[in-house]
C-alpha positions in Angstrom: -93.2 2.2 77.4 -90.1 3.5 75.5 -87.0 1.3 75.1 -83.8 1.8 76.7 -82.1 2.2 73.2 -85.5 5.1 72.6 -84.1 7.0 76.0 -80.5 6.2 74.7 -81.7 8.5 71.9 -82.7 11.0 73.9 -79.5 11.5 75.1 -77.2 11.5 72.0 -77.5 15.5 71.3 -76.5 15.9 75.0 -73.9 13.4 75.1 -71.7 15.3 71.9 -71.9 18.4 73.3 -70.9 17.5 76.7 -68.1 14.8 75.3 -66.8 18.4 74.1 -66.6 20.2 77.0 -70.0 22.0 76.7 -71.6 20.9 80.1 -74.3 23.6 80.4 -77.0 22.8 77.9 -80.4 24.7 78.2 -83.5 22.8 76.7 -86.4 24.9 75.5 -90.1 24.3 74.6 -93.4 25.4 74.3 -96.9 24.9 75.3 -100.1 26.0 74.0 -99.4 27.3 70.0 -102.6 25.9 69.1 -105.6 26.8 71.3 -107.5 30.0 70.8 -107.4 30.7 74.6 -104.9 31.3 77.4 -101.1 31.5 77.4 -98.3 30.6 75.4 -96.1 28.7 77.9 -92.6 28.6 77.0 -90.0 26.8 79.6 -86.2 26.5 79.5 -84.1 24.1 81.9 -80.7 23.3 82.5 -80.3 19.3 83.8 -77.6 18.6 86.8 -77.1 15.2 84.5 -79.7 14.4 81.8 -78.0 10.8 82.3 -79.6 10.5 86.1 -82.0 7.3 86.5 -84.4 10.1 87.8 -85.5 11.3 84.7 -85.8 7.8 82.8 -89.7 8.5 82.4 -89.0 12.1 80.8 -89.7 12.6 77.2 -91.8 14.9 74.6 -94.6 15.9 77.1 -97.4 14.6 74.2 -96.1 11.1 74.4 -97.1 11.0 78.6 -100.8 10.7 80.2 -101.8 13.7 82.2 -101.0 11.5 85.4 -97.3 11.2 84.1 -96.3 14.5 83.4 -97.6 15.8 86.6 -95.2 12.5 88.7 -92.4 14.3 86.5 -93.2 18.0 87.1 -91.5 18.1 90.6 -89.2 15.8 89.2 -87.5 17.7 86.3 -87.7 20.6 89.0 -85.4 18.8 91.6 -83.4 17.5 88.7 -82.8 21.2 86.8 -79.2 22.8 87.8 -82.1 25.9 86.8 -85.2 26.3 85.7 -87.7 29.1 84.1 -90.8 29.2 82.5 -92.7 31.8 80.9 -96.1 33.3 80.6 -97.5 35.1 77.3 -100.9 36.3 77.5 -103.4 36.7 74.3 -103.1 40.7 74.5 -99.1 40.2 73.9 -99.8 37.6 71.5 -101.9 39.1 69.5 -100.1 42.2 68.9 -96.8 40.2 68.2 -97.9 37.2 66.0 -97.8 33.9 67.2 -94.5 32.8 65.8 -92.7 36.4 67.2 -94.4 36.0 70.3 -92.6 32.3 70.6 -89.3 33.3 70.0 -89.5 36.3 72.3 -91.1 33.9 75.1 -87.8 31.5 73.8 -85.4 34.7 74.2 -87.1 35.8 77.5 -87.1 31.9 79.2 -83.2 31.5 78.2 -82.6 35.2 79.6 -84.5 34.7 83.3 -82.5 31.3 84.0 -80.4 31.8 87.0 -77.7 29.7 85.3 -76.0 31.1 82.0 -75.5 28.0 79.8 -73.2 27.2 77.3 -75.5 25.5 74.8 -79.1 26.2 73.8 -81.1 23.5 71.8 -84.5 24.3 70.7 -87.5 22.4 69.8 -87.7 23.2 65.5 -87.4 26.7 66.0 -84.1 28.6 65.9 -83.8 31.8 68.9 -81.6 34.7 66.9 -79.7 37.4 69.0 -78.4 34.9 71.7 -75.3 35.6 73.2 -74.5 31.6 73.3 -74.8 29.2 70.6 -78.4 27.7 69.4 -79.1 24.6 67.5 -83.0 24.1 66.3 -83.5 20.8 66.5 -86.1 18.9 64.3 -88.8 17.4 66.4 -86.5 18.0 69.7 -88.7 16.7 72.0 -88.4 14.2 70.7 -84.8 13.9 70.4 -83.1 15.9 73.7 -83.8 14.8 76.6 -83.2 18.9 77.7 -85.9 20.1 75.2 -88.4 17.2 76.9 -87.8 18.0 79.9 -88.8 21.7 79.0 -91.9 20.5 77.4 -93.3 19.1 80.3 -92.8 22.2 82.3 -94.3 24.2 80.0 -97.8 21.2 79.3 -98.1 21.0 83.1 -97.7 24.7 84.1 -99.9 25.5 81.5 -102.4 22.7 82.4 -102.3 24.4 85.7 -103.1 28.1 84.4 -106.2 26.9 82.7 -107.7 25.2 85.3 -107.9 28.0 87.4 -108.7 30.1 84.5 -111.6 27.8 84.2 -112.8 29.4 87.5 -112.7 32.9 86.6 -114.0 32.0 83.3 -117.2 29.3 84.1 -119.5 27.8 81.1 -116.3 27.8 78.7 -115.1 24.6 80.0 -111.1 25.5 80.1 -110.0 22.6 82.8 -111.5 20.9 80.1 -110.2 21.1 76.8 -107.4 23.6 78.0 -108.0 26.4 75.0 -108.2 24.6 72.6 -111.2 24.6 69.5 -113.6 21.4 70.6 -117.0 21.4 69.9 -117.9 22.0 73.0 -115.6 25.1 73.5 -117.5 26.4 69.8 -120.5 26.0 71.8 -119.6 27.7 74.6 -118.0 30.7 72.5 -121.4 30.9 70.5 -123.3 31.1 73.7 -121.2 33.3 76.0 -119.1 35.4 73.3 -115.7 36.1 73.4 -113.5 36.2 76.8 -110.8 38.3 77.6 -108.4 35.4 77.4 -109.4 34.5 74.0 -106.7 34.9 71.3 -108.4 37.9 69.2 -105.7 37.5 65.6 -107.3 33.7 65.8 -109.4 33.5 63.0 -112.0 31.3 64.5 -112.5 34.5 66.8 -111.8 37.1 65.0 -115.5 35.9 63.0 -116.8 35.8 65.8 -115.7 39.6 66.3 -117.2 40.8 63.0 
């Protein structure tokens, strides 16, 4: 269980910027750089008050069980002054790069909030051609409370995407291990061949390709 003075942490980026005025801070994060299958998730969200008791649970999505983040899904939802979060398939990814394809997913999550905000902070990675001021922040998640918040979006909605991808797609065992290499998934790849979901540029199946 984190400590109060851990949450109290989570809080300080938030608490400058609005001690100056800036009120409307967008946190943004992604899910789902490393697996070689399914989207890249990327989620943005504007707290009503990242100081409300509501979201004393919330923090960087990899630190909760499964059973958490879902309990805080609805929760950051209700909590969010606005909310968006973003879909990038493997064709899209593949022809932009991985690290493009995350700053344009960053770009595109900021752009569909329904909310302008004043502030953007970003988990490591720095969004260029905003119209508002950015701040990358080293291991944000970790440290803003707004970029956790996004980071659970983005785990869960993801989470959700593969399961039902794991219908469409049987034998691969997505619900699972959610895209990512296992041994199993290996198995599975070497025994059914490559999906359409699959991330072609990933070199694990691009062998697999030639």
């Amino acid at each position: 269980m984190t400590s109060p003075r851990s949450q109290l942490n989570l809080l300080n980026i938030e608490l400058k910027l609005r001690e100056s005025g800036i009120n409307l801070i967008a946190g943004v994060d992604e899910a789902g750089r490393g697996p070689c299958a399914g989207p890249l998730v990327i989620a943005a969200v504007i707290l009503k008050d990242p100081h409300s008791s509501a979201l004393s649970k919330v923090r960087d999505s990899k630190e909760l069980t499964e059973k958490v983040r879902e309990e805080l899904f609805p929760v950051v939802k209700e909590e969010s002054l606005s909310y968006s979060i973003i879909e990038i398939w493997p064709e899209e990814l593949d022809a932009l790069g991985l690290h493009k394809s995350n700053l344009e997913g960053m770009r595109r999550a900021v752009s569909s909030l329904a909310v302008t905000p004043d502030y953007v902070l970003t988990d490591g990675y720095a969004i260029e051609g905003m119209e508002m001021p950015t701040l990358a922040v080293w291991k944000g998640d970790q440290v803003a409370i707004s970029i956790s918040a996004a980071s659970i979006l983005a785990k869960v909605h993801r989470d959700h995407i593969m399961i039902e991808v794991d219908k469409k797609y049987p034998g691969y065992g997505f619900a699972g291990h959610k895209g990512y290499i296992t041994a199993s998934h290996t198995a599975a790849l070497k025994k059914l061949g490559v999906s359409d979901i699959h991330r072609k540029s990933f070199s694990n199946i691009h062998k697999l390709l030639h």
